[in-house]
C-alpha positions as CSV (number, residue, x, y, z in Angstrom):
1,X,2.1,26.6,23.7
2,X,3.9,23.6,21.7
3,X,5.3,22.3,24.4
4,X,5.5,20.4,27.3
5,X,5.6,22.4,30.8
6,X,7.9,22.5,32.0
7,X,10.6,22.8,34.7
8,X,11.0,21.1,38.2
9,X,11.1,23.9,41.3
10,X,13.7,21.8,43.4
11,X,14.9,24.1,46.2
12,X,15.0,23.5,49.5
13,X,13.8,27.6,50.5
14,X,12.1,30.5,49.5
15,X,13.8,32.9,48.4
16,X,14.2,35.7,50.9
17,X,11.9,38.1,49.0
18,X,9.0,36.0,49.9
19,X,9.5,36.0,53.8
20,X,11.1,38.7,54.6
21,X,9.4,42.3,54.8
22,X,9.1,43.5,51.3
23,X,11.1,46.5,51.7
24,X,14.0,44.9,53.1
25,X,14.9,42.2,51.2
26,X,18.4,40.3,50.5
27,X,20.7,41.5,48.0
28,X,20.8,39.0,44.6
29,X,23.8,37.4,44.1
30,X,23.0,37.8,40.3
31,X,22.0,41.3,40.6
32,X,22.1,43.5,43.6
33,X,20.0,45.7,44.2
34,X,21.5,48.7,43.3
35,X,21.5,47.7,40.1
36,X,17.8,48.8,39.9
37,X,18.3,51.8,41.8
38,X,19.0,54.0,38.7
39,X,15.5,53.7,37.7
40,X,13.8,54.3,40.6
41,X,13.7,50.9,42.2
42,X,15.4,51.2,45.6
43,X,14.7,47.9,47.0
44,X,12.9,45.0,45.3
45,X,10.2,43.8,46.8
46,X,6.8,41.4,45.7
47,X,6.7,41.8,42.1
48,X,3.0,42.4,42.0
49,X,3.3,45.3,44.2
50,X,5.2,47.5,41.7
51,X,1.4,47.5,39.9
52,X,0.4,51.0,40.2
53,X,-3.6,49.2,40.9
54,X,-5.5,52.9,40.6
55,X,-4.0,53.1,37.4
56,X,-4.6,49.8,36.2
57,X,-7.1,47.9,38.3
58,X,-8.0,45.2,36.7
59,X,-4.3,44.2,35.6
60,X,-3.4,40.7,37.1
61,X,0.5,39.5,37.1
62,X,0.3,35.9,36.8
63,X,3.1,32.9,37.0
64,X,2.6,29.6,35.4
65,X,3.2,26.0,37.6
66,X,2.8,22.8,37.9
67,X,-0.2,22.0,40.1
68,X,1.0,19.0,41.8
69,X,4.1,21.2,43.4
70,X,1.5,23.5,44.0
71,X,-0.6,21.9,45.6
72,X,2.0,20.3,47.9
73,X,3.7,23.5,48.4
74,X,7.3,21.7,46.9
75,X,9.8,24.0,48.3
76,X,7.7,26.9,49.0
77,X,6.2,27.0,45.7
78,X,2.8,28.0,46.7
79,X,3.9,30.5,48.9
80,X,6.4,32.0,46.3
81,X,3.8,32.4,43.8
82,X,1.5,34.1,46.2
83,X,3.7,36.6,47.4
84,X,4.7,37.8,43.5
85,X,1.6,36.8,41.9
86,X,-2.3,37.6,41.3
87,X,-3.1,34.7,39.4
88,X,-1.5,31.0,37.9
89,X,-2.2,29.0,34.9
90,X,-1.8,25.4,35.2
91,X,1.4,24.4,33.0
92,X,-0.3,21.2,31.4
93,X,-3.0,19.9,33.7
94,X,-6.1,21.4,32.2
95,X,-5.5,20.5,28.7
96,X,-7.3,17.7,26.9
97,X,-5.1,14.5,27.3
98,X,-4.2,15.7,31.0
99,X,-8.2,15.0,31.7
100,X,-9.1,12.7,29.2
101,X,-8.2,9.1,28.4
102,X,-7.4,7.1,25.4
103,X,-11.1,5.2,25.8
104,X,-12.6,9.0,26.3
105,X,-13.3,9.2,30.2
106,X,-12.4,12.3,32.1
107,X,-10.8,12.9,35.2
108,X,-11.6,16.3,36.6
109,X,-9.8,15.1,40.1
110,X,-6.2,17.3,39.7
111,X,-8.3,20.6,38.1
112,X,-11.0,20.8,41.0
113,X,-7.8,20.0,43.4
114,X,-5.8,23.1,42.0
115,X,-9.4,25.1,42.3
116,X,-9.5,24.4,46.4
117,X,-6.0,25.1,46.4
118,X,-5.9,28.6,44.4
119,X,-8.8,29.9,45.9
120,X,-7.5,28.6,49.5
121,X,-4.4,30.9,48.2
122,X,-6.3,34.3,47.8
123,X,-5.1,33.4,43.6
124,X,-7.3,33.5,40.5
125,X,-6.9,30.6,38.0
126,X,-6.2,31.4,34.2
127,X,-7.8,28.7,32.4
128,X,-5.9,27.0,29.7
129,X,-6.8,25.6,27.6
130,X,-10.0,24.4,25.9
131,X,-9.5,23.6,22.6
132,X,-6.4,23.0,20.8
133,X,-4.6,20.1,18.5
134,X,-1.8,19.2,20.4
135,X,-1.9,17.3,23.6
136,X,-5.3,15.2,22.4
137,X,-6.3,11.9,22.3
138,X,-6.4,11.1,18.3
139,X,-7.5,7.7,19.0
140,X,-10.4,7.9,20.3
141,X,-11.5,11.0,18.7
142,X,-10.5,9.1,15.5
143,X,-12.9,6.2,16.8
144,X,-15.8,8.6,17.0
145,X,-15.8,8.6,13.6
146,X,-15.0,5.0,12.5
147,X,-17.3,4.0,9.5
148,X,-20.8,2.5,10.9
149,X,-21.3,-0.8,11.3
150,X,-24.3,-2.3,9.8
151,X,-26.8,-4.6,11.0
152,X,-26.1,-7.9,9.7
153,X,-28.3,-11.3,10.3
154,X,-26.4,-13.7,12.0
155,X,-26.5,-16.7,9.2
156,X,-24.3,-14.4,7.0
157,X,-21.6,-13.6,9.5
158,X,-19.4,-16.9,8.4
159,X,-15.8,-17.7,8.8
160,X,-13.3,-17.8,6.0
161,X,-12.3,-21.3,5.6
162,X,-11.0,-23.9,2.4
163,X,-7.9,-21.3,1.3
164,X,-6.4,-21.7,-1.5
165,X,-3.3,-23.0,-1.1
166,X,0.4,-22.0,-3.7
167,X,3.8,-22.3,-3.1
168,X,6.0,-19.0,-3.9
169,X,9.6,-19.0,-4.9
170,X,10.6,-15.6,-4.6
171,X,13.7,-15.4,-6.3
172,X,11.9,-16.3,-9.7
173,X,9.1,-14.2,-8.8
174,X,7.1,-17.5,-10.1
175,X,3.8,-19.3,-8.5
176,X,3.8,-23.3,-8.7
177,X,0.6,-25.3,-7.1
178,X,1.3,-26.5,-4.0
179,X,0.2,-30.3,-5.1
180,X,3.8,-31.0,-6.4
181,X,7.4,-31.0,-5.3
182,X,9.8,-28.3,-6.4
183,X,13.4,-28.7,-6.3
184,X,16.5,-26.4,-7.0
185,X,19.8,-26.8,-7.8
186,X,20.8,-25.2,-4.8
187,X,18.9,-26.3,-2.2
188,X,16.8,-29.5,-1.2
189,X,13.3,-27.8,-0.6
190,X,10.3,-28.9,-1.3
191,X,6.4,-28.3,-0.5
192,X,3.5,-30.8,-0.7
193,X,-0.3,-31.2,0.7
194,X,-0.2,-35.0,2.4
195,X,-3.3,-36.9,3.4
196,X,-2.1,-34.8,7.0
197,X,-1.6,-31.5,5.5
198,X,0.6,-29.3,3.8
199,X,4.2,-31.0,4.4
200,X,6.9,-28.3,3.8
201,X,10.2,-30.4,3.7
202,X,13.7,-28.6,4.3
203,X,17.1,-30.7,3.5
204,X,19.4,-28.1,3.4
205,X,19.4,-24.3,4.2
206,X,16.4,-22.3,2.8
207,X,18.3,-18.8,2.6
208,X,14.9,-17.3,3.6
209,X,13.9,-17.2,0.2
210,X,10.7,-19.7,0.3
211,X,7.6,-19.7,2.3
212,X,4.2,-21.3,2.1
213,X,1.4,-18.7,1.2
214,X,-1.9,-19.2,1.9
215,X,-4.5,-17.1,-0.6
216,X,-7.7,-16.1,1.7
217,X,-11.0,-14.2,0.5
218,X,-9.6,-11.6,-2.0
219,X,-11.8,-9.0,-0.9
220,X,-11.0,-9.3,3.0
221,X,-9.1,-5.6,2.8
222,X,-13.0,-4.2,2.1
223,X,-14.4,-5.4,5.4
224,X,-13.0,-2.2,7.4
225,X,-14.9,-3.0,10.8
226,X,-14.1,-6.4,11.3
227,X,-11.2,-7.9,13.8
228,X,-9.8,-11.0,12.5
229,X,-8.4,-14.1,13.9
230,X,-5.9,-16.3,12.1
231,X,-6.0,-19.8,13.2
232,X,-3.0,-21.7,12.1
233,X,-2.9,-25.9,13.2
234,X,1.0,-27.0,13.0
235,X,3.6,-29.0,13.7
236,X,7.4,-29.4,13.2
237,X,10.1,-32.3,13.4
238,X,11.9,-29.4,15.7
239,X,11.7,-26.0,17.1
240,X,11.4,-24.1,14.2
241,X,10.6,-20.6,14.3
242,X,8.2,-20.0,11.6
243,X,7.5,-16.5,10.6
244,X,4.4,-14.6,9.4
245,X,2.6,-11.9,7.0
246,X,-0.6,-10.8,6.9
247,X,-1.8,-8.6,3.9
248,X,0.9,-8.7,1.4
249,X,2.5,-11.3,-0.8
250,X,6.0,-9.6,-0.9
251,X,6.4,-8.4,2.5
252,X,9.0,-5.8,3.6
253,X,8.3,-7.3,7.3
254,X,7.0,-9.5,8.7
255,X,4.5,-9.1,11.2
256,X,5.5,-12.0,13.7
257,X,6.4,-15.5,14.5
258,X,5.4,-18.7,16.3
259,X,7.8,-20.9,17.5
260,X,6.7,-23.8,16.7
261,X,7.2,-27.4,18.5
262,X,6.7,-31.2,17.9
263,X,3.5,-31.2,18.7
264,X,0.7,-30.5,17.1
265,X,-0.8,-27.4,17.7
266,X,-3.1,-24.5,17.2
267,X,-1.5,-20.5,17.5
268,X,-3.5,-17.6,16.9
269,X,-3.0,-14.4,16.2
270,X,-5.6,-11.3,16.0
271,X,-5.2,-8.6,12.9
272,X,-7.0,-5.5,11.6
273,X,-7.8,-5.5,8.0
274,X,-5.1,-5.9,5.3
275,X,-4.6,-3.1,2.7
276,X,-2.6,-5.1,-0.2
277,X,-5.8,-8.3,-0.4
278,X,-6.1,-11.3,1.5
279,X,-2.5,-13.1,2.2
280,X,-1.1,-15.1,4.5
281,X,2.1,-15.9,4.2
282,X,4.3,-18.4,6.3
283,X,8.4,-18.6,5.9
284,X,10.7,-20.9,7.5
285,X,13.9,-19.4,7.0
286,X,16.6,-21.1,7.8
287,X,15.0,-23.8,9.4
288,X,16.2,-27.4,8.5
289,X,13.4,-29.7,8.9
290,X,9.7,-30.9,8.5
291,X,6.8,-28.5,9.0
292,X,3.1,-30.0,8.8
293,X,0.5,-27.4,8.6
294,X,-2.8,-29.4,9.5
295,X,-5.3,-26.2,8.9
296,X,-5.6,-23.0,9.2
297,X,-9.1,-20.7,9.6
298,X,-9.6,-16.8,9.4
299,X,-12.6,-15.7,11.6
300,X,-14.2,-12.7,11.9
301,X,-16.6,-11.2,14.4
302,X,-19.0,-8.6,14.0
303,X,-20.2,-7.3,10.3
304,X,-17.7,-7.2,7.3
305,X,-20.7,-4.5,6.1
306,X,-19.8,-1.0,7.2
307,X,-20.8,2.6,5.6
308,X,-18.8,5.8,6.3
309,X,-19.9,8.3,8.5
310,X,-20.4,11.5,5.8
311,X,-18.4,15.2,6.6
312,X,-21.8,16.4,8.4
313,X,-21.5,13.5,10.3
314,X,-18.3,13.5,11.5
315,X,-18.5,17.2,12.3
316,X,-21.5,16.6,14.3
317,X,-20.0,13.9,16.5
318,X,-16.9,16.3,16.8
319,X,-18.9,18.6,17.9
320,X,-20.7,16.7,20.3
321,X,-17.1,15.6,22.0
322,X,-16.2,19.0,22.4
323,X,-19.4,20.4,24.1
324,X,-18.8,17.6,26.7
325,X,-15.6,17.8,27.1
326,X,-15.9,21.8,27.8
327,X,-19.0,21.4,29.6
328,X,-17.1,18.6,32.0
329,X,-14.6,21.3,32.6
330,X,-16.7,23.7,33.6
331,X,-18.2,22.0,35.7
332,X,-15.0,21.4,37.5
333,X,-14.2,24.9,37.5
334,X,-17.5,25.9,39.4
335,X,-17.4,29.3,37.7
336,X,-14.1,30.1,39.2
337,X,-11.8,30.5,36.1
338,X,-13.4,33.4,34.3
339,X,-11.2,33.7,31.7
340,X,-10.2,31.1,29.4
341,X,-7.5,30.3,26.3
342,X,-11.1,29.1,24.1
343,X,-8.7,27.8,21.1
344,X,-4.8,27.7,21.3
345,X,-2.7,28.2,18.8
346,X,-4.9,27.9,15.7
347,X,-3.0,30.1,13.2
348,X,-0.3,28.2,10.7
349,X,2.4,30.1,9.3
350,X,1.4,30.1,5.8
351,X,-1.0,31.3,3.1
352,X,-1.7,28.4,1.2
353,X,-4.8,29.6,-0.8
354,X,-3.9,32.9,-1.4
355,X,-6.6,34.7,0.3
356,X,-3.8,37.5,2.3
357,X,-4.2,35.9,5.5
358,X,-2.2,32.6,7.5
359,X,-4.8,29.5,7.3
360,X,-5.9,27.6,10.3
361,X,-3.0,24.7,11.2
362,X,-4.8,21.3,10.6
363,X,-3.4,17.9,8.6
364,X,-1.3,18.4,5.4
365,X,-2.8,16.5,2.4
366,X,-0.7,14.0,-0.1
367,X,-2.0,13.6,-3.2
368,X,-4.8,11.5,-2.5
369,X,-6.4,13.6,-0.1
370,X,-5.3,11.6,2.9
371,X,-3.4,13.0,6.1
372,X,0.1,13.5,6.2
373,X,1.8,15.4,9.0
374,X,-0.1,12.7,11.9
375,X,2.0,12.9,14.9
376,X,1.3,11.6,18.5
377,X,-1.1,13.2,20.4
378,X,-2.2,15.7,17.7
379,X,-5.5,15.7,16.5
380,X,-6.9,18.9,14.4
381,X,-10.6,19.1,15.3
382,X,-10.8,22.0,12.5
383,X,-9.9,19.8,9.6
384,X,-13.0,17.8,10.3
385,X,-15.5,20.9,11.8
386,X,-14.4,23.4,9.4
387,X,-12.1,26.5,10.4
388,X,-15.4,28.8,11.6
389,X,-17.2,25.9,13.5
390,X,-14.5,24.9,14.7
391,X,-13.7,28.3,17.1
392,X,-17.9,28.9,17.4
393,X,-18.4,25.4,18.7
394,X,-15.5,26.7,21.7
395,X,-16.8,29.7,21.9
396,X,-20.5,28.5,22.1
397,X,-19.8,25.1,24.8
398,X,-17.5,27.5,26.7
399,X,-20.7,30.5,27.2
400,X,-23.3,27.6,27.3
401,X,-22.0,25.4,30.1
402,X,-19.9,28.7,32.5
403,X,-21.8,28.4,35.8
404,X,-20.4,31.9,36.6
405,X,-22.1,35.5,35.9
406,X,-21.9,35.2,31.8
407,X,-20.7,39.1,31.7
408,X,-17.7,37.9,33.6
409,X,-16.6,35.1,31.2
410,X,-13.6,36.4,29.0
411,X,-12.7,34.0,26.2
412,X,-9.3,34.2,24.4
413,X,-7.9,33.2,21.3
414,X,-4.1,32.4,22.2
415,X,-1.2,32.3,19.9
416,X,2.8,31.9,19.3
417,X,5.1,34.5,16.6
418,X,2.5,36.9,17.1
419,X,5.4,39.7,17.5
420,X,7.1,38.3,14.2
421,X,9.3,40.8,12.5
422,X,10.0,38.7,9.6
423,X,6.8,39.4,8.1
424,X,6.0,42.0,9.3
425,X,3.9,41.2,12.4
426,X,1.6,39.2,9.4
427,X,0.7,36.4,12.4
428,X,-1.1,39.4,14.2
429,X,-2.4,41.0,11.3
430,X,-4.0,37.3,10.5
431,X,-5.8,37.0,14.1
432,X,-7.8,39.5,13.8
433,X,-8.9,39.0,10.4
434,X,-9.9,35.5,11.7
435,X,-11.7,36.9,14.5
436,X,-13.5,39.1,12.9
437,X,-14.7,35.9,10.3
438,X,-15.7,33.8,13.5
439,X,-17.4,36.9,14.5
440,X,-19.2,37.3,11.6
441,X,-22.0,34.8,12.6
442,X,-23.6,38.1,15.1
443,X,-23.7,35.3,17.9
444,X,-20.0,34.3,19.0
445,X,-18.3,36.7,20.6
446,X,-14.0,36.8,21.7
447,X,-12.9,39.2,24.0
448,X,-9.6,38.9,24.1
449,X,-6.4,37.9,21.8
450,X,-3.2,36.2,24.3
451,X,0.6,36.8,22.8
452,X,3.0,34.4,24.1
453,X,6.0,35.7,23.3
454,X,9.0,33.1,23.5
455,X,11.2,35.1,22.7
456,X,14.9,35.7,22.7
457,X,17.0,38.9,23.6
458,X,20.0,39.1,20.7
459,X,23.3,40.5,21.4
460,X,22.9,41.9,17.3
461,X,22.1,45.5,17.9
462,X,20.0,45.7,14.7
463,X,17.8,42.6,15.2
464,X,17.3,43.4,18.2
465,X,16.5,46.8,17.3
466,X,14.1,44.9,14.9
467,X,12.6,42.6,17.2
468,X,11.5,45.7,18.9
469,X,9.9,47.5,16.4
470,X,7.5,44.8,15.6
471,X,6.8,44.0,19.5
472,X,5.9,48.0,19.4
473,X,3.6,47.0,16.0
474,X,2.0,44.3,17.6
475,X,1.2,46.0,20.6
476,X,-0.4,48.5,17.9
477,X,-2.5,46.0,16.5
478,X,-4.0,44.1,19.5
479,X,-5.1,47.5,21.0
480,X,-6.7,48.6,17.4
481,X,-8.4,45.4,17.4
482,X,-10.6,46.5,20.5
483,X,-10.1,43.1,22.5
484,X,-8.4,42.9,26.0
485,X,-4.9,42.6,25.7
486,X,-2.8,39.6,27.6
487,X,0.9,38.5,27.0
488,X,0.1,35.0,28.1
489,X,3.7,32.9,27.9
490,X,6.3,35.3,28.8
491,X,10.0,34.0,28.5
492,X,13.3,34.7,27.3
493,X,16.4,33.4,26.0
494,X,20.1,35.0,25.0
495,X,21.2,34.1,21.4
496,X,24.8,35.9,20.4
497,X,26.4,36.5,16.9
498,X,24.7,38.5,13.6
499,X,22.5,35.5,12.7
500,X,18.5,36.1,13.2
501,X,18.4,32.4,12.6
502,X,21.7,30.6,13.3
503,X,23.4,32.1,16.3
504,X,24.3,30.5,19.4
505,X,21.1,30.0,22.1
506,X,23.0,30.3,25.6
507,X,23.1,28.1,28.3
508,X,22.2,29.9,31.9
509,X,26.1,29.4,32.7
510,X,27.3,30.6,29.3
511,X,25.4,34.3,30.2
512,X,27.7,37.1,31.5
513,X,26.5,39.8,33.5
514,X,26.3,42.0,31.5
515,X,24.2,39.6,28.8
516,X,21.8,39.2,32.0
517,X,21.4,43.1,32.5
518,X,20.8,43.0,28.6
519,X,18.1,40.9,28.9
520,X,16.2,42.8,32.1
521,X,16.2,45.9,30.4
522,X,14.5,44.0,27.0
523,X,11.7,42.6,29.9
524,X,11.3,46.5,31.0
525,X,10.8,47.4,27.5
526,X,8.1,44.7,26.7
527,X,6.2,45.1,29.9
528,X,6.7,49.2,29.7
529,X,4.8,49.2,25.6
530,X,2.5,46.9,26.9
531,X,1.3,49.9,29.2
532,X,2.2,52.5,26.8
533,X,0.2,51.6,24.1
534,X,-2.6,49.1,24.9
535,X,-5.2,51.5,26.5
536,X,-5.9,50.7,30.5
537,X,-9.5,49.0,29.5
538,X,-7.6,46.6,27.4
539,X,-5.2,46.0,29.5
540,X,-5.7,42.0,30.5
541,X,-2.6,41.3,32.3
542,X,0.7,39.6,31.3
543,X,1.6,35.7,32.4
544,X,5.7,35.0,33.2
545,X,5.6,31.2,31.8
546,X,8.7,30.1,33.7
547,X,9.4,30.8,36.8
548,X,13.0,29.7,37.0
549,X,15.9,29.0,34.5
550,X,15.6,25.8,33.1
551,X,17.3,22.7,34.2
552,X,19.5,20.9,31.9
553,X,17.2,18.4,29.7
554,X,14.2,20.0,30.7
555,X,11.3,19.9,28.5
556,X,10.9,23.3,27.6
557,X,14.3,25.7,26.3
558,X,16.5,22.8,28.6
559,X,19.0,24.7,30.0
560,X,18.1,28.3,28.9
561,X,17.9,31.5,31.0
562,X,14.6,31.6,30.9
563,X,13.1,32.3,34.4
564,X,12.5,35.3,37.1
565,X,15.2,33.2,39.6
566,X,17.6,30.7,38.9
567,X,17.0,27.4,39.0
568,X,15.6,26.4,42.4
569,X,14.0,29.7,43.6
570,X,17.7,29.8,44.8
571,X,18.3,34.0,43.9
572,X,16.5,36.9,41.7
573,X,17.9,37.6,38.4
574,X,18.7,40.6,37.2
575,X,15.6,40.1,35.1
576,X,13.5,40.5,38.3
577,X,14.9,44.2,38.3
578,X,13.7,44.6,34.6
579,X,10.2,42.8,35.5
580,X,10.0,45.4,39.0
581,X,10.8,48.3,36.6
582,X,8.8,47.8,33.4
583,X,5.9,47.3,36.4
584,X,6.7,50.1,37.8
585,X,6.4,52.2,35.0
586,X,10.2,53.2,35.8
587,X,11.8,55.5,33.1
């Protein structure tokens, strides 16, 4: 999922479905019942009773949630998804940075919560999901494998003192010794080391274009481990506000100020280690005025002597935070989730070396080899494991640390586009080729392959028509494969016009009825193949991801039509007929 879950259930009842009897429910404003009575469906009742369970016993209908309106039964929540539902997945709570903090602790308080409450509801849990690159704590993974610090006697941890002192005139792009007095023809500005200090002396308006720049240790940028201190001593004949650089001579920005008084004294400031060699740099702008600068010391703590953890190194450690953080989960679980998303989304959508298949996702490179594409809460475990350790380290901490019966452990590799038509289904095709590489090994074993299937129902008739092909051709491929079979994040918007790209995404009050009807008879066809052609031993089960249309803003398709009820639990769709038929196995 690249997302955040998801959408707020704020109603103040159940709707009628879930307390009435089931064969005499209220009529949908949306869709009446009789709209499903062409197909066989002459009342709608509990979705999961249209399951036909001697044909397809082990087949669980799940609905995805939040946990804390779960738990607290917000609105009826809880008892809406128990009347319609085998089984729930948490929407974001058992994911990496949901348990995990930026210094590395976990919190398994909220997962062994939604545990009690599932199991208190007669539900099975859906675990997702165990490994994956969004949603992580980069940071302190990152930290994990920060260069070593060496062991370093005490007598040569010294601080950086006696700078050299210059005075830079920008505009000329010249250097002058700081032990005589510059003037300009346009201003009255000059700089000067007094038996008190450095004495910078303004008489008229700087224009920003001078500053005092202090020259420390050239090789301070080398000392990758240490946390420095700038110590600056200083005094002006007035506030001035004197601003500050660290690591360049030219700055772009500067990286803060002190506002500095009549009196004589120290500020300090802590920095990481420069990149462009050891400056400090101090500017005055348009300060009018005397500035004494009595001393200034760079300190350091720790070792400046580090060596880089190597790639074995790295993966190791990496390897080692996975196993606990799998094993921690686990633990949590109690051996009540049996059947787990092992690695999300892993699959890019390219074929950068050639080989026929889509490569793992993980950091793009610039030219030096360095990470480009670094966003917020993404961190790609592969790029530092390697694309088959990566998956058999899951697979392996997932099997090792289940305090369940082993046989019942099902492990899933979960992914988005899967149905693609505009490659021709080449996501899918990708998968299993993948699987069968991590398999390769004769010891990790996945049994199943999750489709999420975001989709959108097009008023185009042929890209629809399209779109439904290569749901049919993926369908053909996950059951050839031989793994269980589960559409895992099942939702759908309405996009009109002849564009597969550039038509218009509905909002829920821009869909007509017909456009609603349209899209309940695309959900009959999806859940219909999904019984047609993955055989009854594969057959996993298939997860709704939204239960109601989105609200406006919402984090995930804001404002689309994407749920069972509208928003608020507040009436059925017509989808819910389209769901209740494809069940059903209605014709």
């Amino acid at each position: 999922m690249r997302k955040f879950l998801f959408l707020t259930l704020s109603v103040a009842v159940v709707f009628a479905a879930c307390k009435n009897d089931k064969n005499d429910p209220e009529p949908d404003p949306i869709n009446p019942s009789d709209t499903t009575a062409k197909s066989g469906v002459n009342s709608l009742r509990y979705l999961k009773t249209y399951v036909d369970r001697a044909e397809h016993p082990d087949f669980k209908f799940s609905g995805a949630l939040d946990v804390n309106e779960f738990h607290n039964n917000r609105n009826g929540l809880r008892d809406t998804v128990t009347a319609h539902f085998d089984e729930i997945v948490a929407g974001n709570a058992m994911k990496y940075a949901s348990v995990v903090d930026g210094g590395g602790n976990m919190n398994f308080s909220r997962v062994k919560q939604f545990v009690t409450d599932a199991k208190n509801a007669g539900l099975t849990i859906y675990g997702h999901t165990l490994a994956w690159h969004s949603q992580q704590q980069p940071s302190y993974l990152m930290g994990l494998m920060a260069d070593k610090e060496l062991e370093v006697p005490e007598s040569e941890k010294v601080d950086i003192e006696d700078c050299n002192i210059t005075y830079s005139k920008l505009t000329s792009w010249n250097y002058w010794k700081a032990d005589f007095v510059q003037e300009d023809n346009n201003v009255d500005y000059s700089i000067k080391i007094t038996k008190d200090g450095v004495l910078i002396s303004n008489k008229k308006k700087a224009n920003n274009n001078y500053m005092v720049q202090y020259q420390v240790a050239n090789d301070l940028s080398t000392k990758k481990s240490v946390t420095y201190t700038m110590t600056v001593k200083m005094k002006s004949s007035g506030t001035a506000n004197v601003q500050y650089s660290i690591g360049s001579w030219y700055p772009d920005n500067y990286n803060g100020s002190f506002e500095v008084g009549t009196e004589m004294k120290e500020y300090t400031v802590q920095f990481n280690p420069v990149v462009d060699g050891g400056f400090v740099l101090f500017q005055t702008g348009d300060f009018i005025g005397d500035i004494t600068i009595e001393s200034l010391k760079i300190t350091h703590k720790g070792s400046d002597k580090t060596i880089p953890l190597t790639a074995e190194q790295k993966r190791d450690t990496l390897k080692w935070a996975m196993d606990r953080w799998i094993a921690g989960m686990m633990e949590a679980t109690d051996g009540y989730v049996k059947a787990w998303d092992v690695v999300n989304e892993a699959l890019a959508g390219d074929d950068k070396d050639k080989d026929g298949i889509y490569d793992l996702q993980s950091y793009e490179l610039n030219n030096n080899g360095d990470p480009t594409n670094v966003a917020s809460g993404v961190f790609y475990w592969q790029y530092y494991m390697g694309d088959l350790e990566y998956m058999r380290t899951a697979v392996a901490s997932a099997r090792k640390h289940f305090k369940g019966n082993p046989d019942e452990l099902k492990l899933f590799v979960n992914d988005y586009n899967l149905e693609s038509d505009w490659d021709d289904n080449k996501k899918v095709k990708s998968l299993v080729k993948w699987i069968e590489k991590w398999e390769a090994d004769g010891v990790t074993k996945i049994d199943g392959i999750g489709t999420q299937m975001h989709i959108s129902c097009f008023e185009d008739e042929g890209i629809q028509a399209n779109i439904e092909k290569h749901i049919v051709k993926m369908f053909e491929i996950m059951a050839a494969s031989g793994k269980l079979c589960r559409i895992s994040e099942l939702d759908m918007g309405y996009v009109r016009g002849n564009s597969r790209w550039n038509g218009t995404k509905l909002k829920t009050s821009q869909v007509t009825k017909a456009e609603h009807q349209k899209m309940a008879d695309f959900y009959k066809f999806i859940i219909k193949k999904y019984f047609e052609i993955i055989p009854v031993a594969q057959q996993y089960g298939i997860c709704q991801w939204c239960l109601t249309d989105a609200p406006d803003g919402g984090g995930w398709r804001g404002g689309e039509p994407v749920g069972i009820w509208t928003e608020g639990f507040k009436a059925r769709k017509a989808v819910y007929g389209g769901f209740a038929d494809g069940l059903a196995g209605a014709e």
